[in-house]
Every structure is written in structure tokens, then in C-alpha cells.
C-alpha positions in Angstrom: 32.0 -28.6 -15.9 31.6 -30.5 -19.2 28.3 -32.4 -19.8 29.6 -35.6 -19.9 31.4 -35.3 -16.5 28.1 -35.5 -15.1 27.4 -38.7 -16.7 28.7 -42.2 -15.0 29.2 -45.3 -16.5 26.3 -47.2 -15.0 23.9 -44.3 -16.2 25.5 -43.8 -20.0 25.0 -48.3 -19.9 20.8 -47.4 -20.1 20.9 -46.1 -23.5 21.6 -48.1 -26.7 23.1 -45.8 -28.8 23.8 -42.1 -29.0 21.0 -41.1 -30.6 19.1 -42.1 -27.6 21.3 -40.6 -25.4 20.6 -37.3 -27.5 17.2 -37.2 -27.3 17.3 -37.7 -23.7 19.8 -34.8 -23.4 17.2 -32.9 -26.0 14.6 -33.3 -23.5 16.2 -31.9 -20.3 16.8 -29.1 -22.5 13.6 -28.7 -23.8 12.6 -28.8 -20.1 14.9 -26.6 -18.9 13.9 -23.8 -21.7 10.3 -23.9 -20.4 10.8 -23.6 -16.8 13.3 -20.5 -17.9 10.3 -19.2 -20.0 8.0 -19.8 -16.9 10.3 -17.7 -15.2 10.5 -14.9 -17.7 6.5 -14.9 -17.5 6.7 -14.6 -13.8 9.1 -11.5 -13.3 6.9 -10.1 -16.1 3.6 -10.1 -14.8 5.3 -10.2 -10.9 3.1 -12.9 -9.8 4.4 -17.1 -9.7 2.1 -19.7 -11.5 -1.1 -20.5 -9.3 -0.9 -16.8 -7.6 -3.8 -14.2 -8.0 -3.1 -11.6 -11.0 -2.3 -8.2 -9.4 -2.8 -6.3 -12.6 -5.0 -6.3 -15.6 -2.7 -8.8 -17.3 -2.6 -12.5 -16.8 -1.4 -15.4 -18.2 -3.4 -17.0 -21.6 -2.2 -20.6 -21.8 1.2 -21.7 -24.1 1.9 -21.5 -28.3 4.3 -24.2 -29.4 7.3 -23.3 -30.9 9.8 -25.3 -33.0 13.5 -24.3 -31.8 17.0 -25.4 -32.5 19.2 -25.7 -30.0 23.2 -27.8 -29.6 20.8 -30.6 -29.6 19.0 -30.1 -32.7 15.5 -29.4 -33.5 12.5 -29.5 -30.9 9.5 -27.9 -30.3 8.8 -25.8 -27.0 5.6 -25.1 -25.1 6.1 -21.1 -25.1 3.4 -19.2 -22.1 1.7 -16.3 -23.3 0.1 -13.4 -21.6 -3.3 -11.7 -22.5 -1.9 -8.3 -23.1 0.7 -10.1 -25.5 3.6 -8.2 -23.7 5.7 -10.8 -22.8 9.0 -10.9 -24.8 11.0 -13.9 -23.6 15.0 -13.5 -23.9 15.8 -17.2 -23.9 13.7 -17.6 -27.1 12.7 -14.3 -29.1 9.9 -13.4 -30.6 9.9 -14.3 -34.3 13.1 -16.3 -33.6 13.7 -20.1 -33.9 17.6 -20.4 -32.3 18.4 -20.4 -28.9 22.4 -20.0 -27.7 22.3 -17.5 -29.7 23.6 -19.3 -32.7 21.9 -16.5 -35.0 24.1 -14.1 -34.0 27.2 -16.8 -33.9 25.9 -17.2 -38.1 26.6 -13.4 -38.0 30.0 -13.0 -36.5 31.1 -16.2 -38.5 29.8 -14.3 -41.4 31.3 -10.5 -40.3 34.8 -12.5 -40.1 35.0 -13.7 -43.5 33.3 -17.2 -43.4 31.7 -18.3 -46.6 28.4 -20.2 -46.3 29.8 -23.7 -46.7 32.3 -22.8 -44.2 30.0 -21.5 -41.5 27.5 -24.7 -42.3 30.4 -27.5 -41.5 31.2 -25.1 -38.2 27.9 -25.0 -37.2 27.5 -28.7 -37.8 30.9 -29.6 -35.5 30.2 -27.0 -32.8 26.3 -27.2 -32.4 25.7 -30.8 -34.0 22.7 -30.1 -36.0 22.5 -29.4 -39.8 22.2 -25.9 -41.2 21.5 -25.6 -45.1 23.3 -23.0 -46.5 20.0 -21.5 -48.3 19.4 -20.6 -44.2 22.1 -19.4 -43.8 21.8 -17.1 -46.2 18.7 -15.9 -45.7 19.7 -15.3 -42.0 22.8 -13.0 -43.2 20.2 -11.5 -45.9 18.8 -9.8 -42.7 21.7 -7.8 -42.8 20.5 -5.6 -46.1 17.9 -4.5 -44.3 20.3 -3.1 -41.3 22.4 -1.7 -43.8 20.0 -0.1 -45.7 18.5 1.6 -41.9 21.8 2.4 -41.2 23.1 4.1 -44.0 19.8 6.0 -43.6 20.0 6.9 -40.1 20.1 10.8 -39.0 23.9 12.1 -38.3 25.1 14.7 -35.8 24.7 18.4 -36.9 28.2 18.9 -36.4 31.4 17.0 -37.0 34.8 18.3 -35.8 36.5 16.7 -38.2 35.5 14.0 -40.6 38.6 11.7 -42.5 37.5 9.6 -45.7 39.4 6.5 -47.3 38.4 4.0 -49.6 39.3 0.3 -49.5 39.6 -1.7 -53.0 37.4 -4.8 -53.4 37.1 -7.5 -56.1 34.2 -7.8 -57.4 32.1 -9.6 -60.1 30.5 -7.5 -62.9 28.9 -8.9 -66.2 31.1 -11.9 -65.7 34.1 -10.2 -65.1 35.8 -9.5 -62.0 36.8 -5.6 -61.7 37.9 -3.9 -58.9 35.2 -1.0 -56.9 36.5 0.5 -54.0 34.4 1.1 -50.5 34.5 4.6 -49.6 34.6 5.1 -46.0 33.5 8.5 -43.8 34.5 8.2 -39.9 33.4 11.6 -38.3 34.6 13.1 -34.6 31.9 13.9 -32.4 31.2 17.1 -30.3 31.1 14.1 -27.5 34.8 13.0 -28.5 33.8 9.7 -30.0 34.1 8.3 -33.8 31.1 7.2 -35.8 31.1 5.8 -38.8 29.3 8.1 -41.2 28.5 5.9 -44.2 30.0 3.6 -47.2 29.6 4.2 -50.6 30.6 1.5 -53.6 32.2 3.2 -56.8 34.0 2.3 -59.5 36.3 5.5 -59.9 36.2 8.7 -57.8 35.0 11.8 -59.7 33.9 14.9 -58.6 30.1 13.7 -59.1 30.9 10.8 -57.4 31.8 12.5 -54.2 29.2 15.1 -54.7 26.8 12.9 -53.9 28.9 11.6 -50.9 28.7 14.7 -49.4 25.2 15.7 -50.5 23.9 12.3 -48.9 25.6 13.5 -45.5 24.1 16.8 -45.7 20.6 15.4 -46.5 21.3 13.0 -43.4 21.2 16.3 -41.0 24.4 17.5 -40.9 24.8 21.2 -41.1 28.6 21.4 -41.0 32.0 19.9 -41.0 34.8 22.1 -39.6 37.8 20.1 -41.0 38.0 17.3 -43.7 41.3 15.3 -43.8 42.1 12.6 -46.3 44.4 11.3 -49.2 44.2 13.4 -52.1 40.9 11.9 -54.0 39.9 12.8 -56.9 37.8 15.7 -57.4 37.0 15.5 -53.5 38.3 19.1 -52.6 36.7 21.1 -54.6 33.5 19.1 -54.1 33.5 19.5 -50.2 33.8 23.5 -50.5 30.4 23.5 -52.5 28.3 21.4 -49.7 30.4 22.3 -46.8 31.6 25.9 -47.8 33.4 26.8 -44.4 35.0 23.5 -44.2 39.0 23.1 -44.1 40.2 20.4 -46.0 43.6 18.8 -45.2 44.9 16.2 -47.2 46.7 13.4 -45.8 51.0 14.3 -45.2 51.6 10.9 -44.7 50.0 10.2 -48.0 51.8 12.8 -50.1 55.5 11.7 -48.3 54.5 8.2 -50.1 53.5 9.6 -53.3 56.7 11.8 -53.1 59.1 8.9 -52.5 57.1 6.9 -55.3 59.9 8.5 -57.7 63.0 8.5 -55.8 65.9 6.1 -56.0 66.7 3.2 -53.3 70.3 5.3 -52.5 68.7 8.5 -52.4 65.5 7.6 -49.8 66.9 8.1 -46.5 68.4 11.8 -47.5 65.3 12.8 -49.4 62.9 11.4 -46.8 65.3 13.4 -44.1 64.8 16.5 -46.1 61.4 16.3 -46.5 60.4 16.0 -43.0 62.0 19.9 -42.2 59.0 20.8 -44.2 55.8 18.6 -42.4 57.7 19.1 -39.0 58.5 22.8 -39.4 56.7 25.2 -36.4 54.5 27.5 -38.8 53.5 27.3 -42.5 56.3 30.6 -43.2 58.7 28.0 -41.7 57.8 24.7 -44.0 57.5 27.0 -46.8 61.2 28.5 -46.7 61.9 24.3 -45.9 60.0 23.2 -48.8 61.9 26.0 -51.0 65.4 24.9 -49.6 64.3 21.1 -50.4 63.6 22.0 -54.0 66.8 24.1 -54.5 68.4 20.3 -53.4 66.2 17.8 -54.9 63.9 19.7 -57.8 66.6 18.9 -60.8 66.6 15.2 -59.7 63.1 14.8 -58.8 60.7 17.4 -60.1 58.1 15.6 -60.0 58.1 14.4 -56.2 58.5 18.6 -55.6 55.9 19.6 -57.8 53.4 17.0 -56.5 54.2 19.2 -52.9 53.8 22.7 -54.5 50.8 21.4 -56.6 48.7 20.9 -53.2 50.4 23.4 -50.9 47.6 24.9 -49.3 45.7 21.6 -48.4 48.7 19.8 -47.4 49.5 22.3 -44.5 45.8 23.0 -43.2 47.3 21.9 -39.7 49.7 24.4 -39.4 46.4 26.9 -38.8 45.7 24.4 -35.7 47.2 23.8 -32.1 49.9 20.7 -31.8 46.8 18.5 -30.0 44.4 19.1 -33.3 47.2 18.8 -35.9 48.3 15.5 -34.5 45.1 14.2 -35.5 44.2 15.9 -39.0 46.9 15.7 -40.7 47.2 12.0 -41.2 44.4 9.9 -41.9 46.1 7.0 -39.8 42.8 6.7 -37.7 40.8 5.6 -40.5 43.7 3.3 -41.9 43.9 1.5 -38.8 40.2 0.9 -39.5 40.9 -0.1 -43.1 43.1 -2.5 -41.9 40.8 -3.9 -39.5 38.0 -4.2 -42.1 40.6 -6.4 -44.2 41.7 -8.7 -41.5 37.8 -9.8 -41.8 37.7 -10.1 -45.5 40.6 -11.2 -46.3 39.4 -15.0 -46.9 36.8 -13.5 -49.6 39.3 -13.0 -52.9 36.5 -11.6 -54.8 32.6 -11.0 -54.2 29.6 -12.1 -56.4 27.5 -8.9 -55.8 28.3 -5.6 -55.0 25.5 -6.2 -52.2 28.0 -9.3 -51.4 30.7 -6.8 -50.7 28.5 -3.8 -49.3 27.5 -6.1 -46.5 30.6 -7.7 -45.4 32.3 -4.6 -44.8 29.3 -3.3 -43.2 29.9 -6.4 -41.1 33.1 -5.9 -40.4 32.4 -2.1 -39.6 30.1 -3.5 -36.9 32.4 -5.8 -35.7 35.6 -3.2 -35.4 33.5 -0.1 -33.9 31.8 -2.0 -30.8 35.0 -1.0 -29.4 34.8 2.6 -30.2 33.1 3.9 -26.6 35.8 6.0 -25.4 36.5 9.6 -26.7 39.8 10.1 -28.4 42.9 11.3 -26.7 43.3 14.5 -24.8 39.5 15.0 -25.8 39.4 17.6 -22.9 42.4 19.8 -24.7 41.0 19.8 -28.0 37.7 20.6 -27.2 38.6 23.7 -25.7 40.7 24.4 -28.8 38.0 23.8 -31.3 35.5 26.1 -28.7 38.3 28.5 -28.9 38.6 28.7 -32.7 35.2 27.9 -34.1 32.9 28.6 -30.8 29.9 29.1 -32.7 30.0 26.4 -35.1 30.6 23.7 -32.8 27.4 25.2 -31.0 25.3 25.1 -33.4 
């Protein structure tokens, strides 16, 4: 039931204007917050107000605390304990919203809102006034997350790990270039995704993802069985001096793109036909004899679409070394588009950023946002777990 449902005429006649009504709603609220913080002290120290203490802490009298609530600013009477144990949930430590419009900043933020945008929202929704110099500083929190985050430990292992990147633009010496946000999303020994990291460049090189790789490394893991992803720049060779004994499959889906990049509009559908007797083929024997037949038919036309295919033969059929349930899932890098996709749904309203910390932390956001839904392990996780135990026992328990 809406709040003004409860209200009758003959009660809403009392008050002149709605600024008084306001600060009489601000009051019951207030009210209401201490009783809720009264009763957060009492489940904490398991004793009501008035009661005898049945341990060695006790209450120690209230702090007042300035809050903001959907009816503006007011301050609180906050209880304390001696022990200085008590950590309300209404009203956080160190925290001056309630309703949790902190976190509403956040998601407002995570989805592509600028400042002036989440400021008027704020204003219509929760009818108080947020500067947007608050609201900054409140999504500034953020860098430090990041910064823990891209820190944290990683698993020793990853069964396989796919990389993408995502271009931004972004403002540098007062021109706006574009950087691309390089993504890691690495399988579990539990089944599950995580998100490895992000990394801002300019332009892939083989330094570049040298120091990719070395970061993950110093971050604990020990070993990667399979890499998949589009063919990056100086990223297979790099992988096979950090991660020695790691496969590397480049993305098919990828390279049929590339391929049809050159052909003409008439000739698509018969070359794309053609080409799929070699991805779709049962062994690698199989899509080799396939790729050689597609050649003989299409190398005069389009040489370069064939050579782009013999140029990258051995990482483009990696798979064909796996079961059907593990090839399914490493020889595209489709998982991590879909998430690439997701992370541009949420910054799609940002055309370019001021910062690359601008654009470092709404991806980050967006990351956040995408993987709270990432609690289940991927499909068939109980058949290809017993394949990867199968081929790589050893390494998966290390």
C-alpha cells in the first residue's frame, strides 16, 4: 500500500503545506529507524532495553548520526555498545544513506547513467538533492574495488580460459582514440566462470599480452590447459612462454568471418557451405582432406580467404584433439561474446570516456553487474569433467 492511502482528508487538512507534511513524514521515519536500530542492538547483545546484561557487553548510550533517507536529510540517535561490536544493517557503519540509495548510485552508474542523469533520478525517485561532486565521489569508491579485485588471488588451475577485447572511445591529450578492454573469463575445476581480469591497451603486441599473462601467473595460477580466442596479435606465441603446456585454439567462428571478409555477395552461401565440411569434419585427417578439396574450388578466386585457413591450421583445429562435449565449448569464443555484448548494453549511452580510469570502471561495473548471475556450472559439467580427468588427470589435480 502507497503512503498516501493511509492518509485521509481530514488528517492531510492539519498541515499547511507540504513541506510540513514532509517533515512530519521525516519524523515517523526517523522514529521508525531508531526503534529498528534498538532492535538490531537487542538481537545483538540478546537482552531487551531495561533487562540485565548476560555477557560482558552492554549497551553505552547513542552517537548521532546525520542520514538521508526518501525524505531527505535528518539526523538519527544511533545506540552503541561498549565492546563497539554492533554493526547495524539499517544504517552502516561509516554510511550516511539508508534504502540503500548508495548502491541504487551504483547500479544507476553500472548501467550507463552519467552523473547529471543519476542526480535528476535521484531527485524524482527519492526527493532530496544529490550534487554530482557526491556522486562521484561515491562511484570513486569503485577504484579502490577495482584495484582489490584485479589484485585478488586466482585458481591454480583453469580448464580453459577464452580472451576478447571490447573497443572503447576514449579521450587522450585532447583527442579521442580508440583503446580496447581486454577481457580473460576462465572455467573452473568447480564448473563455473570467473572473470580473470581487464586490461586497457591501445594495440595488442606480443609485450602487451606478455604481461597479460605474466600478471595471471603472478596472481597464483600455475596452469591453463586450453586457451581459446580470436586470433590476437602476438597472443599465441606469448601464451606458450608463460603457460608452456597450454593448447591454444583460436576462435572458428572468427576465422569463417575473416574468411568471408573477401568473398563476393553471389558467391557467400556456396563458399560458406564449403567451408563448413572442414570445421564440421569428424577428425583433423578429415578437415584437412576438406580444407584441400575447398582450396582446389575456391583458392584461384579467393586465395587469400584459403591462405588465412592454412596460415593458422594447427590452432584453428585444437578441438579436433578433444571429445564433442569439450570442443563445443573451445572452439568458439561465443561465451565471452555474449558477455561482450552484455557489457555494451550497459555502456552504450557513454559515446566516449574522459579517462581511461572513466572506462576501466564502467566495464568493471558492468562486469559486476552481468556475472551475479554466473552461479551455476556450465552445461554437461559432469561429462566434461571426466573428460578433462581423463586426458589431463594430473594437471587438473594439481
Amino acid at each position: 500500500m502507497k503512503k498516501e492511502d493511509l492518509l485521509d482528508d481530514d488528517f492531510l487538512k492539519q498541515f499547511k503545506s507540504g513541506e510540513e507534511l514532509n517533515g512530519f513524514l521525516k519524523e515517523i521515519q526517523k522514529r521508525g529507524i531508531e526503534k529498528m536500530l534498538e532492535g538490531e542492538l537487542d538481537a545483538h547483545l540478546d537482552y531487551v532495553k531495561h533487562q540485565k546484561s548476560k555477557g560482558g557487553n552492554a549497551r553505552n548510550g547513542q552517537s548521532k548520526k546525520k542520514v538521508r533517507s526518501s525524505f531527505g536529510e535528518t539526523e538519527i540517535e544511533v545506540p552503541r555498545d561498549r565492546n563497539a561490536s554492533f554493526d547495524p544493517v539499517v544504517v552502516p557503519k561509516r554510511g550516511n544513506m539508508v534504502d540503500g540509495i548508495e548502491n541504487v548510485i551504483v547500479s544507476l552508474y553500472a548501467k550507463g547513467m552519467s552523473n547529471s542523469d543519476i542526480e535528476e533520478q535521484i531527485s524524482e525517485v527519492y526527493n532530496f538533492d544529490i550534487s554530482t561532486s557526491t556522486i562521484s565521489r561515491i562511484t570513486e569508491k569503485i577504484s579502490g574495488d577495482i584495484t582489490a579485485w584485479q589484485n585478488r588471488p586466482l585458481e591454480p588451475v583453469y580448464l580453459i580460459v577464452w580472451m576478447d577485447g571490447i573497443v572503447f572511445k576514449v579521450r587522450e591529450d585532447s583527442k579521442v582514440i580508440n583503446k580496447t578492454v581486454y577481457i580473460a573469463v576462465g572455467l573452473r575445476r568447480d564448473g563455473k566462470k570467473e572473470v580473470l581480469g581487464l586490461w586497457l591497451g591501445k594495440n595488442e603486441s606480443a609485450a602487451f599480452w606478455m604481461g597479460v599473462m605474466t600478471d595471471i601467473k603472478a596472481r597464483g595460477t600455475q596452469d591453463i590447459l586450453i586457451t581459446a580466442t580470436d586470433n590476437l596479435n602476438g597472443f599465441t606465441q606469448t601464451i606458450k612462454s608463460v603457460f608452456p603446456e597450454s593448447k591454444t585454439q583460436i576462435c572458428v567462428v572468427h576465422q569463417i568471418r575473416n574468411a568471408c571478409k573477401y568473398v563476393v555477395w553471389k558467391d557467400k552461401k556456396a563458399f560458406s557451405r564449403d567451408m563448413k565440411h572442414i570445421y564440421n569434419a569428424p577428425n583433423q585427417n578429415a578437415a584437412k582432406a576438406a580444407l584441400e578439396d575447398f582450396a582446389e574450388k575456391w583458392g584461384d578466386k579467393y586465395s587469400y580467404a584459403v591462405k588465412s585457413w592454412r596460415d593458422n591450421w594447427e590452432d584453428l583445429t585444437v578441438f579436433f584433439e578433444f571429445p564433442m562435449e569439450i570442443r563445443k565449448i573451445i572452439y568458439t569464443t561465443n561465451l565471452i561474446e555474449n558477455l561482450n555484448g552484455k557489457i555494451r548494453k550497459y555502456t552504450k549511452n557513454k559515446l566516449s570516456f574522459p579517462t581511461d580510469e572513466a572506462v576501466m570502471k564502467s566495464v568493471y561495473l558492468a562486469v559486476r553487474e552481468v556475472t551475479k548471475k554466473w552461479s551455476m556450472p556450465v552445461r554437461n559439467w559432469g561429462i566434461i569433467l571426466n573428460q578433462f580427468l581423463t586426458i589431463y588427470e594430473k594437471r587438473v589435480r594439481l
